[in-house]
C-alpha positions in Angstrom: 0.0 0.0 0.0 1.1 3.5 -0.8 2.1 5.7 2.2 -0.8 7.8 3.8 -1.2 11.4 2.6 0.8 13.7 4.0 -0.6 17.0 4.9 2.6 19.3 5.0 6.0 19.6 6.3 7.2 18.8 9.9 10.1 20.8 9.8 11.3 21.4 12.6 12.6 24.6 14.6 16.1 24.2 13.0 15.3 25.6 9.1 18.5 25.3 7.9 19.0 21.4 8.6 16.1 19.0 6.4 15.0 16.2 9.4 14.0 12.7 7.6 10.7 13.5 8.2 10.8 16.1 5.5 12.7 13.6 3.2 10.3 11.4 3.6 6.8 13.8 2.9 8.4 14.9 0.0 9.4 11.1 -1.4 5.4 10.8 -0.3 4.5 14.3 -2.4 5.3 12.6 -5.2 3.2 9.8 -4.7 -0.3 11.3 -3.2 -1.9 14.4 -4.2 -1.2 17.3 -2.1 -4.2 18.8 -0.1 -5.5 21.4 -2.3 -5.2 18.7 -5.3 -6.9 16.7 -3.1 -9.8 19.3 -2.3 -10.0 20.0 -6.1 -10.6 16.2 -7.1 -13.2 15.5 -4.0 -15.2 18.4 -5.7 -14.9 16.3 -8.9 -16.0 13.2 -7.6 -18.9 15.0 -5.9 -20.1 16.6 -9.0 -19.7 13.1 -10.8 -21.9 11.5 -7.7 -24.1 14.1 -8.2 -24.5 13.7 -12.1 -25.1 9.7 -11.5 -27.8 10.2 -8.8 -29.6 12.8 -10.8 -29.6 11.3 -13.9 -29.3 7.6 -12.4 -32.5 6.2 -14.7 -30.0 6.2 -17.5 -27.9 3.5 -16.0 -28.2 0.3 -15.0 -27.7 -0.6 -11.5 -24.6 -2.5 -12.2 -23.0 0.4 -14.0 -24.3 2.9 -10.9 -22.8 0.6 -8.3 -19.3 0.0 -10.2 -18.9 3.8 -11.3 -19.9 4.2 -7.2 -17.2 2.0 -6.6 -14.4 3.3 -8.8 -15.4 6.9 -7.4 -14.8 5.8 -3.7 -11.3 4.2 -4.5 -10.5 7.4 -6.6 -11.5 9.1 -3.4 -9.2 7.1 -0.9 -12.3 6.1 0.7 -11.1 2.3 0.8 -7.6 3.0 1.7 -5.2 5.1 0.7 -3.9 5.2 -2.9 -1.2 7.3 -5.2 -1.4 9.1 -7.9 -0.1 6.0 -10.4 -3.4 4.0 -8.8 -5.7 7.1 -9.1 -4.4 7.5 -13.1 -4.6 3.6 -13.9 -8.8 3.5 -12.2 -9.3 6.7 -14.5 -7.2 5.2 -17.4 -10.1 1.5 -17.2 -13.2 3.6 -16.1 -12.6 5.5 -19.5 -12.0 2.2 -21.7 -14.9 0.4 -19.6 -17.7 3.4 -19.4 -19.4 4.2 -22.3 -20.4 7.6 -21.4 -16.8 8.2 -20.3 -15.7 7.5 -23.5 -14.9 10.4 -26.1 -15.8 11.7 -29.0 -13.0 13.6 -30.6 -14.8 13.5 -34.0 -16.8 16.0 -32.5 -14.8 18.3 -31.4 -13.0 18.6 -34.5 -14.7 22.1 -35.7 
């Protein structure tokens, strides 16, 4: 499992010296999402949530619950996960999802 999140530094009162702690959050910054980029992709997910529940008579209830599903792990909601694992769900929920899938025909003006 990828390291938990880390939600800043813990540098200590000596600035000029870097303690392992702060080795170590920045070997995890490049792993996790830092908090803001976080906050920004919860406000994605709930806007996709959202989008399912209102227009949830479009989809089946296999397709609700697995998109529910992918959300949640997305979210870190069944553990903690980096940004690799975040990509890869995004990466099959596009190839697996119709409605995720798109159109570039049509944006070609």
């Amino acid at each position: 499992n990828p390291p938990s999140l880390s939600w800043g530094s813990t540098r200590h009162a000596r600035s000029d010296s870097i303690e392992a702690d702060d080795v170590e959050n920045n070997q995890h910054s490049r792993q996790t999402l830092s908090a803001a980029d976080l906050g920004m992709l919860l406000l994605h997910i709930h806007e996709c949530r959202s989008i399912l529940w209102e227009s949830r008579r479009r989809f089946n209830n296999d397709v609700l619950r697995n998109v529910s599903e992918d959300l949640a792990e997305i979210a870190g909601e069944r553990g903690p996960v980096s940004v690799r694992q975040q990509l890869q769900i995004l990466s099959r929920m596009s190839r697996t999802y119709k409605f995720m899938k798109v159109d570039y025909s049509s944006m070609i003006g």
